[in-house]
N, C-alpha and C positions, 0 to 999 in steps of 0.2 A: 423797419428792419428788412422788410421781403423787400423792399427797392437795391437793396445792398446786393441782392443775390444774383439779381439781373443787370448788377454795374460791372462792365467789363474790366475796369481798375480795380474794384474789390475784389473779384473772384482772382485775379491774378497777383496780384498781391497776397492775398488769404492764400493760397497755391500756395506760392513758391517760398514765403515765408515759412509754412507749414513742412512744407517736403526738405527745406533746408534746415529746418528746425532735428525732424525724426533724421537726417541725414549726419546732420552733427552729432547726435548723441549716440547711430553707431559708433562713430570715429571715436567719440568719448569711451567709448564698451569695448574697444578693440575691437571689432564687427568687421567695419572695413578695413583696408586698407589706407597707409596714410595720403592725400588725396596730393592732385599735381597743384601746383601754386597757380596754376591759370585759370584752375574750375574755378574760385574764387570771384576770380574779376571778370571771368564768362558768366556767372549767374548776376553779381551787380550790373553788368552791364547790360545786358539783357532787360533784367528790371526796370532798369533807371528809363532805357530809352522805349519802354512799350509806355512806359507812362509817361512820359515826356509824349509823346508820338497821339496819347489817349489824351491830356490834358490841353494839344496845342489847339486839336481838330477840333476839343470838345467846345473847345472856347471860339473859333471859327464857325461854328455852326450853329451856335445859341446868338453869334449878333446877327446871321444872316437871318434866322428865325426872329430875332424883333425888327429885323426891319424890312420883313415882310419879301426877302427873295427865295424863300423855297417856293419850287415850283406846288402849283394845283393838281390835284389826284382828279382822273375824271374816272377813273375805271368804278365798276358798278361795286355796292354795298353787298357783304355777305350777307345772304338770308340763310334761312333756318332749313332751307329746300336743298338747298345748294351744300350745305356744311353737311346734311345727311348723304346725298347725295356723294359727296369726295370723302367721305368716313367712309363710304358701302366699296368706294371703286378701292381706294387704297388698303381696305383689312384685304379682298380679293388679292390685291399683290403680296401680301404678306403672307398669306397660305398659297399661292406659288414659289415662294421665296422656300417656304418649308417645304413644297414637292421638292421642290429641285435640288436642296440639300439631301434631300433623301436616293432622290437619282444621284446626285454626286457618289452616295456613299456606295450604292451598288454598284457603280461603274467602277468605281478604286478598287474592292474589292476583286470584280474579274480583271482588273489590269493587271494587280499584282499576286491576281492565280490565291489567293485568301479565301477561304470560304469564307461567307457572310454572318452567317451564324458565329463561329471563331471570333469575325472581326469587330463584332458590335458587344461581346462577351467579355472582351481585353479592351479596356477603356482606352491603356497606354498605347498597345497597337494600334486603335482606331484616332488617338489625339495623333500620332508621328503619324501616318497614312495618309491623314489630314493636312497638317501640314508641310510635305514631304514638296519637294520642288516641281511645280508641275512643266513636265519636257513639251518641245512641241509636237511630239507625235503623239499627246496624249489629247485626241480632239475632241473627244466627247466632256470631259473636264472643262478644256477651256470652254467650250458652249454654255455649257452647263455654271461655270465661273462668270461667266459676262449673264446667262440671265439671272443669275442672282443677284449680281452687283445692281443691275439695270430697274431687280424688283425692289430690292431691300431703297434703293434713293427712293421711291416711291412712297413705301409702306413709313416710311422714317418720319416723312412728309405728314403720315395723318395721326405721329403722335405729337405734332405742331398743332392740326387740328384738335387733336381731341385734349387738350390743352385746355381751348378754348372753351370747347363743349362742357366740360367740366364747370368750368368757372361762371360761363354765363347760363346753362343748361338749368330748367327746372323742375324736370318730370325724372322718376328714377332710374326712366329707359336708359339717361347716359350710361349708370353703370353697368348695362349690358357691353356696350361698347367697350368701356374700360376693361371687364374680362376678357371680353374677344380680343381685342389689342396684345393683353399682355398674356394673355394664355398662347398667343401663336406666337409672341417675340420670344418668349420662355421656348416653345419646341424649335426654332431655331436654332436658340441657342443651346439647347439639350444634343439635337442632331448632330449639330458643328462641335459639340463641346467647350465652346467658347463663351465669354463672358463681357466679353467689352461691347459688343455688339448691341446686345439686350440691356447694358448697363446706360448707353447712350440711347435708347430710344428711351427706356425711362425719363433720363435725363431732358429729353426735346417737351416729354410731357409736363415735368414739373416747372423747366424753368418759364414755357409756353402759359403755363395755367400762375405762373409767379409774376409773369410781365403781363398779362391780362389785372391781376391785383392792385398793381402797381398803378395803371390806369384810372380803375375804377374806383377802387374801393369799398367796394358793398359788399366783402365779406367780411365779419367776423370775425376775429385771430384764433378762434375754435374750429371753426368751418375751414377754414383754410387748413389747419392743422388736419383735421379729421379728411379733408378732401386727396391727403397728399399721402395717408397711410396706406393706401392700397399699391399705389407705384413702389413706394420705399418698401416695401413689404417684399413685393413681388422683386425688386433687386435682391432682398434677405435671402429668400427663398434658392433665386437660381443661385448664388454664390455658394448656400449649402449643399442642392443637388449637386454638382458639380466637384462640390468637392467629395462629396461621398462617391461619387463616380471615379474622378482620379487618386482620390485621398493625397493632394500635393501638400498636406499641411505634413505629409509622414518624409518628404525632403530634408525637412529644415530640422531633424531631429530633437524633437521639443519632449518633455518628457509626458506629457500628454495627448490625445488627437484634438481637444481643443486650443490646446498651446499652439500645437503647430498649427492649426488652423488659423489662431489670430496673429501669428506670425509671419504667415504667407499675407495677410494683407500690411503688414509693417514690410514684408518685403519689396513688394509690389507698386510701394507708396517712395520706397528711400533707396531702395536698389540701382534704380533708373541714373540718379545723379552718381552715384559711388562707379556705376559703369562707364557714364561721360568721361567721371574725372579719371579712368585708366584709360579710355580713349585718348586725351588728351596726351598723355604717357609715349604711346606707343605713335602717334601720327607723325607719317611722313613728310606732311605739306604738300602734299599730289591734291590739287586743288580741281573736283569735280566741274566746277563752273555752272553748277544748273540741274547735274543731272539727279540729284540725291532730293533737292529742294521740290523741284518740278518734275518730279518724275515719270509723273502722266504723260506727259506732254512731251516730254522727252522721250517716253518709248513709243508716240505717235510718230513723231518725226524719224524715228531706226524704220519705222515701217513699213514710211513712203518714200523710204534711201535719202532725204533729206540730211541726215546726222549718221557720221558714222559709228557703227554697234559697239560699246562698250562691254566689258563686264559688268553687271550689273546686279548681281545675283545676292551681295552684301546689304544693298537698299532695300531690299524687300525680306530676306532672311537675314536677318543682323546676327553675325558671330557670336556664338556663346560666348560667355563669359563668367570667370569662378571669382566672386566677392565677399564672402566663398562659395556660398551659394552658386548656383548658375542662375544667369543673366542676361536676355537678350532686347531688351530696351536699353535706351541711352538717352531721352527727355529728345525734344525737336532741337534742342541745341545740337546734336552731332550732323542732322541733316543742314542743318544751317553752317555750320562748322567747316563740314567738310566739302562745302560746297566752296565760298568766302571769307573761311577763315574769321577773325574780328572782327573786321567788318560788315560783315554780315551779320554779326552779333550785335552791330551796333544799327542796319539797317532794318531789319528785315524785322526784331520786335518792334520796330518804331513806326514803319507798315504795317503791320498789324492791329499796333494802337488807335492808330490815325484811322484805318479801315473800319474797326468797331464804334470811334466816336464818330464816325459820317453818317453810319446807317442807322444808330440809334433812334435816335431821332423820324425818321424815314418810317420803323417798324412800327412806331406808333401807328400810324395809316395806311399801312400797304401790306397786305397780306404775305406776299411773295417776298418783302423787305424783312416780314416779323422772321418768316425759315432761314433768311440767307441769315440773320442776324443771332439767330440758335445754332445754325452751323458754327459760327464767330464763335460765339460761346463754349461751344463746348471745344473750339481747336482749342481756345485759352485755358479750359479747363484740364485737359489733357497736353497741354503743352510742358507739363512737368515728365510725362511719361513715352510718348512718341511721336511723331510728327502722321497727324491722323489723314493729311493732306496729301499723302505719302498713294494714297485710292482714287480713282476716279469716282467713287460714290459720292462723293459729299460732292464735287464737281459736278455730278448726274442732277444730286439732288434738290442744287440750288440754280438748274438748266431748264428741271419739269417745273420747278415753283414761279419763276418769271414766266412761261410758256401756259400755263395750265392755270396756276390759284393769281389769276391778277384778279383782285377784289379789294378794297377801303377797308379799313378797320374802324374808323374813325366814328363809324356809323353801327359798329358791329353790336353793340350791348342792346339785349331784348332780344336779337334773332332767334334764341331759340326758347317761345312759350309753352312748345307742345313735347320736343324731346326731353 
């Protein structure tokens, strides 16, 4: 069953079944609104060609494997020195990651003349402050924005490691690590008030320490179970504080604050497509060409006068939207969307496919393959909610992991007797 969770077809599948499932029975409750006739054949199609795109490559890559044409791994086998060692460097980046959040908040604060006090006391004020469009004469932010991006690809990277620590670890010290990990991803996301962030490093540890299972097999289905409470727990947690910080479940006017609480995650989960499909609605056919899809990359090239400067301001802060609720996700289909139109719909999940069944394979033995291949994971995981690709972080993060963790996995079980 734990192989299921680490199959990039199943989790997508399991997805967007899922999100289409809670998405139809608003529509059935009068919730949404009635949806455009295109969402329909945008989400089948979508589907059909990621896995069309996942089943071609997968099949392409399991004959080259019996007949012996993947290439040889010569890079050196993880030890136990070395996994300590990149666990110590990368929790360092992730309590920089939380200084700098924290310098962020005092710099907004004197930008926009807020006393501090005030602004860390109004949850609301400090979430919009937060998120508020940063100008370009606001240089201390964007400094302050690039080294957190720069730390946080880093720190991401050692809940890839501690994944494994977990799994193959047999002295209790790991779980020192696991607290330090998630006690600093937790104040990040406390600082930022944000939840996705902290949601997906959990996420790199579990599904890290579930593709390690999957390998081996020497644990347990108890041990596994019991190894995996603490991440899941610690997601429990920050989604409570937080909301008791914003209290956004008091939005959705439910007749209780648990209501609304478990509401706001039925929001969160079904809202995203109901937004698409008004997207859909209102679109002009003013075809981006690139810039929405690849955006990184695109605001590199406005930088070095390469491409001329768009508006761009909708890619990064997506329009509100009343479904009734307000809604500013649209699932990666609008970046795809309205980039290419259909076609895009029909290319770009089929790359993607094809992407996750090449390297599968690969993360088995390649340290630096197993991160880029949990990035994969989690764009397809989140590919119901927003196009995550949308940041250079994950671009950063799968930049330091070929540059920095090149190590064999193949050799990895036993490395660690002593942690």
């Amino acid at each position: 069953m734990t192989g299921y969770l680490v199959n990039p077809l199943f989790l997508y599948l399991a997805v967007w079944v899922s999100v289409a499932a809670l998405y139809t029975g608003g529509l059935w409750t009068g919730l949404f609104p009635s949806a455009a006739p295109q969402l329909a054949w945008a989400v089948l199609l979508n589907v059909a060609t990621f896995a069309l795109g996942y089943l071609t490559w997968n099949t392409l890559v399991h004959l080259r494997a019996t007949d012996g044409m993947l290439p040889r791994l010569t890079n050196r086998p993880l030890t136990s020195q070395q996994l300590g060692k990149y666990l110590n460097v990368t929790l360092c980046f992730g309590l920089l990651a939380v200084a700098l959040c924290v310098v962020r908040v005092v710099i907004l604060a004197d930008i926009h003349e807020i006393e501090l006090r005030r602004l860390v006391s109004d949850p609301t004020l400090w979430r919009n402050t937060l998120t508020d469009v940063i100008t370009p004469d606001m240089v201390g932010i964007r400094l302050c924005t690039i080294g957190i991006t720069l730390a946080d690809s880093v720190f991401s990277i050692g809940f890839v490691l501690l994944g494994i620590l977990i799994y193959v670890g047999r002295s209790r010290w790991r779980y020192t690590y696991v607290l330090l990990f998630l006690l600093t991803s937790i104040s990040a996301g406390m600082v930022s008030l944000a939840r996705k962030e902290v949601t997906i490093n959990i996420l790199f540890a579990v599904l890290s320490y579930l593709f390690m299972h999957q390998l081996y097999r020497t644990r347990r289905p108890r041990e596994v179970a019991w190894h995996l409470l603490a991440p899941v727990a610690a997601g429990v947690v920050l989604f409570l504080l937080i909301e008791l910080v914003l209290q956004k479940g008091a939005t959705y006017e439910r007749q209780s604050r648990l209501l609304g609480f478990l509401f706001s995650i039925y929001w969160y989960l079904a809202s995203p497509l109901a937004a698409f499909g008004e997207f859909l609605k209102s679109h002009s056919h003013d075809w981006r060409l690139g810039q929405s899809l690849f955006f990184p990359f695109y605001k590199w090239l406005v930088r070095f006068h390469l491409l001329a400067p768009t508006d761009t301001t909708n890619i990064v802060h997506m329009e509100m939207i009343f479904v009734p609720y307000p809604a500013n996700v649209y699932t990666y289909l609008r970046n795809i969307y309205e980039d290419f139109g259909f076609i895009g719909l029909a290319v770009v999940p089929y790359l993607l496919g094809a992407l996750a069944a090449s390297i599968r394979y690969q993360a088995r033995r390649c340290l630096a393959c197993l991160n880029l291949y949990m990035v994969v994971l989690i764009v397809v995981i989140f590919s119901f909610y927003n196009h995550l690709l949308i940041s250079i972080q994950f671009y950063m993060q799968i930049f330091f992991g070929f540059i920095i963790f090149r190590h064999q996995l193949d050799r990895t079980y036993g490395i660690d007797a002593e942690r």
